[in-house]
N, C-alpha and C positions, 0 to 999 in steps of 0.2 A: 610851320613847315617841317623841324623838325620830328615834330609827332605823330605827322601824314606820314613822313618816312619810314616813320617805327613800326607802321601798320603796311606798308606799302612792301617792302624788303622779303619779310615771308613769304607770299605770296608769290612775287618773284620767283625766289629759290624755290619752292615746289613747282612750278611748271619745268623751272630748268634744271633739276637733278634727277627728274627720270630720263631728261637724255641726254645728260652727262652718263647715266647709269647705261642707257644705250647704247653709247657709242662704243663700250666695253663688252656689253652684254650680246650685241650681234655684230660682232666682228669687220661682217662683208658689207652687210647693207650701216649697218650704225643706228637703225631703227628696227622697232618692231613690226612685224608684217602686218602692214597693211594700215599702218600707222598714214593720218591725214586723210583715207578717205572718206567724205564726208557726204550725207550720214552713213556712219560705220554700216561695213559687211562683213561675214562670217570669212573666219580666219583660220581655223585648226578645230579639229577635233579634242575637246579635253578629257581630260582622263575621266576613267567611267564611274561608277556607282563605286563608293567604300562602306561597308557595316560599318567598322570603327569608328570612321570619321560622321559616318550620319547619327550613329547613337549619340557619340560625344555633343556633337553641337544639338541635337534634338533633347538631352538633357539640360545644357547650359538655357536654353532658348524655355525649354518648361520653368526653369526656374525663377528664371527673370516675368513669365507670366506670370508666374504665382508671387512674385513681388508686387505686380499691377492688381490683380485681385484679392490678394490680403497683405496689404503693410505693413499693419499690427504687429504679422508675425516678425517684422524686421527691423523692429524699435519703434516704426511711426506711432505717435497717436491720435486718433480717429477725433478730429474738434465734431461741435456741435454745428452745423451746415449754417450760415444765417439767412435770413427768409428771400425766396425769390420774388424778384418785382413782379406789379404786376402786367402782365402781356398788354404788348401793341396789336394794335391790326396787321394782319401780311400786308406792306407795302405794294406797290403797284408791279416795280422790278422783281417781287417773286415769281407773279403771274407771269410776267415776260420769260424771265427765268427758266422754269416748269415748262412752259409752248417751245422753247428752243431744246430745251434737255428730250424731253420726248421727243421731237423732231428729228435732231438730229441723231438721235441715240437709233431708233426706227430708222430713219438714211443707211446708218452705219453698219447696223446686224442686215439687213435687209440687202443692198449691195446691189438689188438692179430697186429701180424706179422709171418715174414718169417727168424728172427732173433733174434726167442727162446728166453732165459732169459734174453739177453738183455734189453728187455721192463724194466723191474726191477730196470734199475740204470741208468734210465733216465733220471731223476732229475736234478743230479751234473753236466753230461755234458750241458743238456740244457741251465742249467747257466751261465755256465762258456762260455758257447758261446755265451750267451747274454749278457755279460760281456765285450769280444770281441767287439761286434758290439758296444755298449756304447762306449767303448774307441775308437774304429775307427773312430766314427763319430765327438768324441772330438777333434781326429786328425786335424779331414778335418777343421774343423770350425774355429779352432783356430791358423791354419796357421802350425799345424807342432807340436804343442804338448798335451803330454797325460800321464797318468800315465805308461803305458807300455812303453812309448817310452821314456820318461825322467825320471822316476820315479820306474823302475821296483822293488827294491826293496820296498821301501815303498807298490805299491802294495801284492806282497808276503808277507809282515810283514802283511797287513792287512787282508789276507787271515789266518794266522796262529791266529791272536787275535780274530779272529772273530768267533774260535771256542770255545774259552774261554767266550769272552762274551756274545755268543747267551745264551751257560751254564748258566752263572751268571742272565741273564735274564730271563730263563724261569723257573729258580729256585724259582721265585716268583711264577709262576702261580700254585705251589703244595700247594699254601697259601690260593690262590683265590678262591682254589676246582675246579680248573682246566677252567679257561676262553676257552681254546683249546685241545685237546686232537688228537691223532695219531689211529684212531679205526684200520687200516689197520694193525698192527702191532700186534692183536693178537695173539696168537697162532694158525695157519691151515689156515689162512687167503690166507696165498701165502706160496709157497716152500720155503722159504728160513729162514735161522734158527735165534733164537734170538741174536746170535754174529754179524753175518751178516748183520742182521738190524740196529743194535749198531753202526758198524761200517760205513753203508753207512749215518747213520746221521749226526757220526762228519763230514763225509766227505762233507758230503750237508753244512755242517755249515759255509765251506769255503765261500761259496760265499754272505753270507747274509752284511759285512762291504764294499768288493769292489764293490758290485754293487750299495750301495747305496755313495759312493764316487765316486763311475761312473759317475751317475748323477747329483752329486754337480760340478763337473768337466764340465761334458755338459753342464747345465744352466746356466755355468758361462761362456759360449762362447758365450750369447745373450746379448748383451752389453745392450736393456730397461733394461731388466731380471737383470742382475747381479748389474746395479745401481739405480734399480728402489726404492727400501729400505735403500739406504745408507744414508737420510738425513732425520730422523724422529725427535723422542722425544732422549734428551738424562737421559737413566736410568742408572744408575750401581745397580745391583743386589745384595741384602745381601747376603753374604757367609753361614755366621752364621746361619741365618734363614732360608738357604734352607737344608742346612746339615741337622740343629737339626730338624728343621720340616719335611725331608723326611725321618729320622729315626726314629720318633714318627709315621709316617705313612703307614711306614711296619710294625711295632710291632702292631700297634690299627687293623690293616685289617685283622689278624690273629686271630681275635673276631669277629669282622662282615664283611668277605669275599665278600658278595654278596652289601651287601650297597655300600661295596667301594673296589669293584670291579677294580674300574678305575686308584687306586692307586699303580696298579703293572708300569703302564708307567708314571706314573709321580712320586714318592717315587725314584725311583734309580737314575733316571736323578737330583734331589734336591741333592743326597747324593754325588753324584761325583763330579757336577757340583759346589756345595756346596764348595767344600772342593781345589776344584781349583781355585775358585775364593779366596778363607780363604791364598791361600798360592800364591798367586797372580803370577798365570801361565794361561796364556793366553790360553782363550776359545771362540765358538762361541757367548757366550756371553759376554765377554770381550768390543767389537766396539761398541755393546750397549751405552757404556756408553757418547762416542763422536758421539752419531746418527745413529751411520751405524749399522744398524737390520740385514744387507744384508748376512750374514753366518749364521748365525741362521738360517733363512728363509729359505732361497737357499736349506740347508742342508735336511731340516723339507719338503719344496717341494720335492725336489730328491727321500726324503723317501716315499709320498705318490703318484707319479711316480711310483717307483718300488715297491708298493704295490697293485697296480690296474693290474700289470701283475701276482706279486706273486697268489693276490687271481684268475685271471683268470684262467690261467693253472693249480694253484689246484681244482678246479672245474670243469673243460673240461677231466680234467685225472681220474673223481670218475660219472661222469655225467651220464652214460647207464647202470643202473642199471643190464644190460640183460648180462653185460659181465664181467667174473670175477675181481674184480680190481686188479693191479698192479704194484700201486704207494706207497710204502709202506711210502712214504714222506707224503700220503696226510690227511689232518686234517680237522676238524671239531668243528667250536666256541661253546662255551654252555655261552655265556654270558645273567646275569640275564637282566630282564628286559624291555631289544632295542631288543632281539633276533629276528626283526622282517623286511622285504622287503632284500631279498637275492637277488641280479640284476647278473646273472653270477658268485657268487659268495655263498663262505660258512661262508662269513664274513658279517654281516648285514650291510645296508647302512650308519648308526651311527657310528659302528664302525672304520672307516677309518679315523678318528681323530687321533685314537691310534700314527698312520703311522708319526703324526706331533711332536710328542715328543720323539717318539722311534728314530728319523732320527738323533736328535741331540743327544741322549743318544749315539748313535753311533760312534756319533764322539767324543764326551767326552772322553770315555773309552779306542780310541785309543790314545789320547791325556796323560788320565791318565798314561796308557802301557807306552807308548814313554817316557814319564817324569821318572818312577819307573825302566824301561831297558835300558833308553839313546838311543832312535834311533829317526829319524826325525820322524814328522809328519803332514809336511809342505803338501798341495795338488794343489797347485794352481803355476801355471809358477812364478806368483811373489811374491809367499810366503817368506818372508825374514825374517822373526820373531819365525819361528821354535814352535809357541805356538799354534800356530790353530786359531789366531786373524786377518789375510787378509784378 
């Protein structure tokens, strides 16, 4: 019990010190505008375009690419890959898979049809069939395993936390003054009522953890890929210092929102990942320490994979202005500053860094879950450490 607690306590305090930070920070109300409504709506205009500030971070964000595509130059060394198995058949759930992802994905950019309100809850299945196909293809590659196939539970478990902690997550962005907002979702927008919208979001929330373990799962079936990172620097990461520093960094943002804006995806990942490493339960950062980067990465990759589809399809599904929208899922970034070069997208080219810390918060927090309810959260065929550390 007492070691639930240990885990449990952080957590805590970061929901309740940004509005402790609020109740100081807006005097009148005690909250920030437009704090609880749910799903968020646009809030403030933020500050426009800065040179300085987009050079700066478009330099830091090249860099860290150029970490992903040559290591070498940054102590790693390059192992010898060991042989890939050989390929399974695509399982039958690809094919399923593949029929729902086209379908709905056509539903979704398409916006009228011949299948009525349908179009409306397009979202959840589309996912969930892309979901499918992810794991199918981790089938074939890997000779025969996948999270549906060996691992069904764990996917399920991940599907039910995952709508907990998208919650826990974007409970920051009522801090930021809203980095993203839902405009679809006002009132008269589309027929369908405020319960019903409510409800198809937790629903959509399912798929935001298995699909990004989807893809930790696939990238580890390219044997460069999955050992390309394993032999760098060896660091172990302060516990201490990422805890109390990312709970110092959600209570400060709650005063200047827009300066530090960026501290909604790095503050929660510090506090989790903080606090697991404080109580020495194995995390993607854990191998860190004896060189191998390679789950971190892997993870932090997978996530900005399934970010490059996320923002596609939400932008193909709001795209013709001539046709009334449908997608009551789909959002729109109001971030200060970068707001600027949209490529198919409602997320600006800047921000798709976010996708490299949010991938590992991800898996942290199932990690966290697993440790505080007792259930695995092993994802990988040779995971034998139950900590999230293969």
């Amino acid at each position: 019990m007492q070691r639930i607690y240990g885990l449990i306590w952080p957590i805590v305090l970061s929901v309740v010190l940004p509005l402790v930070a609020a109740w100081f920070a807006y005097p009148e109300t005690h909250l920030p505008p437009g704090f609880g409504v749910f799903p968020p709506l646009f809030v403030a205009e933020p500050p426009g375009f800065n040179l300085i500030i987009f050079i700066a971070l478009a330099l830091v964000e090249a860099a860290f690419y150029l970490f992903l595509l040559f290591p070498q130059w940054f102590g790693f060394t390059i192992p010898v890959p060991p042989p890939k198995p050989a390929p399974a058949a695509l399982p039958v759930w690809f094919w399923i898979g593949s029929v729902l992802t086209l379908f709905f994905w056509w539903l979704m950019w398409a916006r009228v049809s011949p299948f009525g309100d349908l179009v409306y809850y397009a979202f959840t299945p589309l996912w969930w069939g892309f979901i499918l196909v992810l794991d199918g293809l981790t089938y074939r590659r890997s000779g025969g395993y996948s999270l549906l196939a060996a691992r069904p539970k764990t996917l399920f478990i991940s599907a039910v936390v995952s709508i907990v902690g998208w919650l826990y997550f974007e409970y920051f962005d009522y801090f930021t003054l809203g980095n993203w907002y839902y405009p679809n979702t006002v009132d008269g927008v589309m027929p369908l009522g405020h319960g019903t919208i409510v409800l198809l979001f937790l629903i959509a929330y399912t798929t935001v953890w298995p699909a990004i373990f989807e893809w930790y799962t696939l990238l580890n079936t390219f044997p460069g890929l999955a050992s390309r990172y394993s032999n760098g620097p060896k660091i172990a990461l302060p516990g201490g210092l990422l805890l109390w520093g990312g709970l110092l960094l959600i209570f400060v943002v709650v005063f200047l929102p827009y300066p530090l804006f960026w501290a909604m995806w790095v503050g929660p990942l510090a506090i989790v990942s903080g606090q697991l490493i404080r109580k020495n339960i194995g995390n993607p950062f854990t191998p860190m320490a004896g060189g191998n980067w390679g789950p971190a990465l892997l993870v932090a990759i997978g996530s900005l994979c399934n970010g490059f589809f996320w923002e596609l399809w939400n932008w193909g599904s709001n795209a013709n202005p001539d046709i009334p929208p449908t997608n009551p899922n789909y959002w729109i970034y109001d971030i200060p500053y970068v707001n600027v070069i949209h490529i198919f997208a409602e997320m600006p080219i800047l921000g798709y860094i976010g996708y490299i810390p949010f991938g590992i918060l991800v898996w942290v927090v199932f990690i966290w879950f697993g440790k505080v309810f007792g259930f695995d959260t092993e994802l990988l065929k040779n995971d034998s450490t139950n900590d999230g550390s293969a």
